[in-house]
C-alpha positions as CSV (number, residue, x, y, z in Angstrom):
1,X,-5.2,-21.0,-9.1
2,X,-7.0,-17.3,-10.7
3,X,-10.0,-19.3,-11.3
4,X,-9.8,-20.3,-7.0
5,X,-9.4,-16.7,-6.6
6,X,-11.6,-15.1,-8.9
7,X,-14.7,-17.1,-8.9
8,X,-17.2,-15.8,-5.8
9,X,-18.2,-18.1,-2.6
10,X,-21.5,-18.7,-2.3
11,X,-23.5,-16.6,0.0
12,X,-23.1,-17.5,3.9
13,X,-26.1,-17.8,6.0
14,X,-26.1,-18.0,9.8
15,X,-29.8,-18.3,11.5
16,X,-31.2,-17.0,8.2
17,X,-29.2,-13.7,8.1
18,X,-26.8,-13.1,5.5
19,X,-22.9,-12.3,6.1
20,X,-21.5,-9.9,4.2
21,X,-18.5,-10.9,1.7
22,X,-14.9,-9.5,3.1
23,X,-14.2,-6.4,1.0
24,X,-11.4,-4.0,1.4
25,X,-11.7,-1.0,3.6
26,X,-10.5,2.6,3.6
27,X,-8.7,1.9,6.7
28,X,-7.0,-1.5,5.2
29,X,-5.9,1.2,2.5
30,X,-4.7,3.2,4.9
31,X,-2.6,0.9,6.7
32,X,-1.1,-0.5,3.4
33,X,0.1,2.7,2.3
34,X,1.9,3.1,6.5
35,X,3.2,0.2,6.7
36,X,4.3,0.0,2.4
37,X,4.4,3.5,1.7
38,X,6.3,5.0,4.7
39,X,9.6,2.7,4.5
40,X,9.8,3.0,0.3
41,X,9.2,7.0,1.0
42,X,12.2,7.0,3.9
43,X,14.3,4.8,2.1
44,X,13.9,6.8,-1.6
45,X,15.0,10.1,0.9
46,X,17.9,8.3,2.2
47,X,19.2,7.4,-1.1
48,X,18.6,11.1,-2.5
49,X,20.1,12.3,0.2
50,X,23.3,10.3,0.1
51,X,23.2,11.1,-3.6
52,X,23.3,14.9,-2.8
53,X,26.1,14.4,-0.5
54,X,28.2,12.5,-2.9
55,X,27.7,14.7,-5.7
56,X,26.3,18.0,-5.0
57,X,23.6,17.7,-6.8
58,X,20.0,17.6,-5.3
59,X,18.1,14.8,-7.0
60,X,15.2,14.6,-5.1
61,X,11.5,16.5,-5.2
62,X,11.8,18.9,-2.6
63,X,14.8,20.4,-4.9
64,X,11.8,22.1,-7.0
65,X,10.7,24.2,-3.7
């Protein structure tokens, strides 16, 4: 299955011009990290938050400012 993955395609011609190969993209990064980063970031505040309620003690970051 890696060797599927990792091995390159040739290169794709159509009428004699050459297609570039799919690469990743600043904006692909940057809609990974909103659509992954955002919920883990919320729900690692929720949790901190509960914890600081519970306890009294601030656990998260923003305790350092």
């Amino acid at each position: 299955m890696w060797k599927k993955i990792l091995t390159r395609h040739p290169v794709q011609t159509v009428m004699g011009h050459r297609i570039p190969e799919p690469r990743l993209t600043w904006m692909a990064v940057l809609w990974a990290l909103v659509y992954l980063g955002l919920p883990l970031l919320a729900i690692g505040m929720l949790i901190d938050g509960l914890i600081q309620l519970a306890t009294g003690v601030c656990t998260g970051l923003w305790c350092y400012f």
